[in-house]
C-alpha positions in Angstrom: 21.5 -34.3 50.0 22.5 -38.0 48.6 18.7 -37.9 46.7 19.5 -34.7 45.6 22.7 -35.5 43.7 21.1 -39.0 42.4 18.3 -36.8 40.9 20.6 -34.1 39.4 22.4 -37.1 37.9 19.2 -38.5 36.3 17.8 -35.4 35.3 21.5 -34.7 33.5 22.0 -38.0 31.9 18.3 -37.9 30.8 19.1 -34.5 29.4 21.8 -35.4 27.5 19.8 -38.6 26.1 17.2 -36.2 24.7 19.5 -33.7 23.5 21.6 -36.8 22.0 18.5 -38.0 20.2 17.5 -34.1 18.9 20.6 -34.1 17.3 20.2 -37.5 15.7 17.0 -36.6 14.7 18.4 -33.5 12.8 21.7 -34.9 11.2 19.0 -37.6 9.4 16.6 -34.8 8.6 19.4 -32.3 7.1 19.6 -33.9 3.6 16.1 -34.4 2.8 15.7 -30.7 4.3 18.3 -29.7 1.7 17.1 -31.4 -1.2 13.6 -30.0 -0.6 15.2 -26.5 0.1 16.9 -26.9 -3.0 13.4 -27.9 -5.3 11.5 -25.3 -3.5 14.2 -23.0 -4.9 14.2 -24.1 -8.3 10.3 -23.8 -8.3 11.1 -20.4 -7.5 13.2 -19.5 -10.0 11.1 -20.5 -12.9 8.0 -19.1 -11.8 10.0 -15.9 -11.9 11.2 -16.6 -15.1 7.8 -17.6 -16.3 6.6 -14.3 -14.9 9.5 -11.9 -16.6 8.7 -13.8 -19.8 4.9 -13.2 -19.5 5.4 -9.6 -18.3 7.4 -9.6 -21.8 4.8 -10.8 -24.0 2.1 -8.5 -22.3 4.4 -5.5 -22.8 4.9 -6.2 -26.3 0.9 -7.2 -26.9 0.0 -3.6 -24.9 2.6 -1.7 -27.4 1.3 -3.5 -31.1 -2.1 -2.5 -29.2 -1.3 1.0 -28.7 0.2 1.4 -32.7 -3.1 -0.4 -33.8 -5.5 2.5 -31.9 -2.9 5.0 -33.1 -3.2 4.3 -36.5 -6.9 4.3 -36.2 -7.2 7.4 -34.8 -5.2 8.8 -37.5 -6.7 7.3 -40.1 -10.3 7.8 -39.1 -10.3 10.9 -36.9 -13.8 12.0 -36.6 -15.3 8.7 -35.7 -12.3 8.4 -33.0 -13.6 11.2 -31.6 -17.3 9.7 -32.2 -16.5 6.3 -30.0 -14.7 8.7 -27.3 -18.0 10.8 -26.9 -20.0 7.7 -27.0 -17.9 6.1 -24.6 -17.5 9.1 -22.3 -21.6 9.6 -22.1 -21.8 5.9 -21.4 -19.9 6.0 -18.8 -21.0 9.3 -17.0 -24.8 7.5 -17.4 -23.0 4.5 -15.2 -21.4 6.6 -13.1 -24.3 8.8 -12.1 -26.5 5.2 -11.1 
């Protein structure tokens, strides 16, 4: 019983060592955790701005795109209708491959 008390003791004051360390381990990890955390977040946060603004510019390139075709069609009905057909049998020749 004396052996099994001595080992308990060892075993707990080797336990608390090793947790001890852990912890020492994490307080000197925590700020260079943080400060990564932190870049990692601002990285973030422009490549979503970067997106929104690209999302932007192809919204407003699709719109002046649409106008353009638009007006063409408008202006120059009949060979609107000409490409469509052409681009139509084109297609269904593809398709049917």
């Amino acid at each position: 019983m004396a052996q099994t008390l001595v080992s308990n003791d060892v075993s707990s004051s080797t336990s608390d060592r090793l947790a001890s360390m852990a912890h020492e381990a994490i307080d000197r990890a925590t700020p260079r955790v943080s400060r990564a955390e932190q870049e990692v977040r601002g990285a973030a946060t422009k490549a979503a701005d970067s997106a929104k603004l690209l999302q932007e510019h192809a919204m407003q390139a699709a719109e002046e795109n649409l106008r353009s075709v638009r007006s063409f069609i408008g202006n120059n009905p009949l060979a609107a209708a000409g490409i469509a057909f052409a681009a139509g049998a084109l297609l269904s020749a593809l398709v049917r491959r």
